[in-house]
N, C-alpha and C positions, 0 to 999 in steps of 0.2 A: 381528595385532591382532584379538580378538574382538567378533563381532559387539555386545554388551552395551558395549563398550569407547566404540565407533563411537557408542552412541545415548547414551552421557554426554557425548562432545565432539561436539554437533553442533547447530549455529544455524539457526534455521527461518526462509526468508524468501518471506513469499508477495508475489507479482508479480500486482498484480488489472490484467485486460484489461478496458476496456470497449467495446473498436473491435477485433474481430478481423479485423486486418491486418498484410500482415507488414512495415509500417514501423514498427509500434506493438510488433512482437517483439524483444527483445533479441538480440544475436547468438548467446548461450549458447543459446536456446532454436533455432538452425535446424534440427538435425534433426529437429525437430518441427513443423515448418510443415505436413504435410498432416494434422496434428491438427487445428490452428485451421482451415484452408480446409473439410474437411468433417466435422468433429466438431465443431462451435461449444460446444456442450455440454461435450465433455470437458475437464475438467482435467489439467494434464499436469507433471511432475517430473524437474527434473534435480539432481545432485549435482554439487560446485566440492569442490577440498581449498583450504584456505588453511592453510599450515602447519602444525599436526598437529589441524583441526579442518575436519569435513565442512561445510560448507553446501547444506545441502537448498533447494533454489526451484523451488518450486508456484504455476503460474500455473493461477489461477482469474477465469471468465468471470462478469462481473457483470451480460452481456445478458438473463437471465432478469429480475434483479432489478429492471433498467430497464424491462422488457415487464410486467412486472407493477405496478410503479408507474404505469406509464402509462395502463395500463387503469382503474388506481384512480382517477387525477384525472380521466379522461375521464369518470368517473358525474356528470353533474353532477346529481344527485339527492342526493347521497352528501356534497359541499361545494357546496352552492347559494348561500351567502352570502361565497366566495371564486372573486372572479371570474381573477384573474392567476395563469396556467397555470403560470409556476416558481412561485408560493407555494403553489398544489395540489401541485403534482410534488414540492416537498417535504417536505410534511406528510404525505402516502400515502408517501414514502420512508419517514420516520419512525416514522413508524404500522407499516409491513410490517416495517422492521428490529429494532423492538423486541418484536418477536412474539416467543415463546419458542422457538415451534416452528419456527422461519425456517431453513430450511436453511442457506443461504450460512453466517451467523453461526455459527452452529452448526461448521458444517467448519472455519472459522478457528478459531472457537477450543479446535477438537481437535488442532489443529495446534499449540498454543502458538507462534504466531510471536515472536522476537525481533523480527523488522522486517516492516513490510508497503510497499512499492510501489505509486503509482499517480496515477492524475491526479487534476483534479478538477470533474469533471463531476460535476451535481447526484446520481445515485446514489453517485459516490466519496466525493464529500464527507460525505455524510450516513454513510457509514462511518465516515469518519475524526471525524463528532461525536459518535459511538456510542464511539468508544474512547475518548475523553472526559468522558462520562458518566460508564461503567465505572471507568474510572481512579479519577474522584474520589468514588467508592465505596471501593476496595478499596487505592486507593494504591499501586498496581502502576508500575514503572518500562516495564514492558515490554506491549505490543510500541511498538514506535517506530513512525511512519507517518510517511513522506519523499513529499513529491510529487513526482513527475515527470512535469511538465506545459510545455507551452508560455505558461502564464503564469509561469513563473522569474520571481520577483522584483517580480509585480505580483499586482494583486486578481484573482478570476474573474469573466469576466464575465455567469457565470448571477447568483452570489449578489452579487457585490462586497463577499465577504470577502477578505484576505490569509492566506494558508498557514497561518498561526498562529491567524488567530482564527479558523478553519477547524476546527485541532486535530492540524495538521501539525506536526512537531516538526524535518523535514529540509526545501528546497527546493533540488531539482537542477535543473540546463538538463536541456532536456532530449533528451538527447545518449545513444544508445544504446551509443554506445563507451566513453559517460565510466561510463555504468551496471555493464557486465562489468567493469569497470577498478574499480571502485570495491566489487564483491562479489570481487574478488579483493586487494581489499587488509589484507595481515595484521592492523595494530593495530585498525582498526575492528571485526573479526569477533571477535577477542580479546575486545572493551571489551566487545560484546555477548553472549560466551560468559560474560562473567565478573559484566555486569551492574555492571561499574564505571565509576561517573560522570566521575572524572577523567580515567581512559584514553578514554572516550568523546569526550571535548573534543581530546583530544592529538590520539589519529585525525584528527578531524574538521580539525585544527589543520594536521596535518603531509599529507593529505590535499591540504587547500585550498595550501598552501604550493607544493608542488612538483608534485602531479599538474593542478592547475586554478585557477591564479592569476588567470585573467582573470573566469572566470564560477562562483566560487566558491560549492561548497554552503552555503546558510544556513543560520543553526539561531540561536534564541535564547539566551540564555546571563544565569543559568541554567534549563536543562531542565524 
């Protein structure tokens, strides 16, 4: 198979870290752990086959983006008239992510993800309402953003939003096993190779069925 071959069938899934720790690492990413222990900085990339399509997954650290919004709400020169530190922390989120020039943003979306990964801590989230935005600009299906947080099935308790009014389209337990289990599952990678809405539901459908009947990914329906 030629390389050119490889970069037509191939689904892009970034994995955003914002706790580099290695409970918070998938088991795909182990031989990478003394990445995250003293490269906090680097981003790092593995490749999965799911039957005749590569999955790329790029985990990318989002601790700069939180060091940097933090500094922002600490001016209090800068929001004097907003005194509740998560309503600072997320207006400077907002403010920094919608910059043009923003790195982070920027790398994602060189990346063209199918799916993005991740909890939802006030810098994730504010990710995940940025693709939102976007979306409803351009009307793009893709990329999907799944949470995989320990509030499964409940609001967060920085914003007390729910996943969805969030701008999460997936919510997983959050279960590191059930994660590799589920970037190795054929019909889902398919739906998102193909960008097809029905097979997406199927996945998700046959998915929930027989791999995780008890703590079942959510997703609204319809998308």
């Amino acid at each position: 198979m030629t390389e050119a071959t490889l970069t037509r069938k191939q689904v892009q899934v970034i994995f955003m870290i914002g706790d580099i720790n290695k409970r918070n690492i998938p088991l795909v990413f182990q031989p990478f752990e003394q990445h995250f222990e003293y490269a906090a900085e680097q981003d790092v990339t593995i490749e999965l086959k799911a039957a005749d399509i590569h999955v790329r997954i790029t985990a990318m650290n989002v601790e700069p983006l939180a060091r940097l919004a933090h500094d922002w709400a600490q001016n209090r020169e800068w929001m004097p008239h907003i005194k509740d530190p998560i309503q600072r922390m997320q207006i400077a989120l907002h403010l920094i992510i919608q910059q043009p020039d923003n790195s982070l943003m920027e790398a994602i979306t060189i990346l063209q993800p199918h799916l993005i990964v991740m909890g939802q801590t006030p810098p994730l989230e504010a990710i995940a309402e940025e693709f939102v935005r976007r979306r409803n600009i351009t009307h793009n299906f893709l990329p999907l953003v799944m949470r995989f947080s320990s509030f499964y099935g409940q609001k967060s308790v920085y914003s007390g939003k729910s996943a969805v009014n969030a701008g999460y389209y997936l919510d997983m337990e959050k279960s590191l096993f059930l994660l590799e289990e589920f970037m190795y599952f054929d019909p889902f990678i398919r739906a998102l190779y193909d960008e097809n809405y029905a097979a997406y539901h199927s996945a998700l459908f046959q998915f929930n069925a027989y791999h995780n009947p008890r703590l079942p990914i959510l997703y609204p329906d319809p998308i």
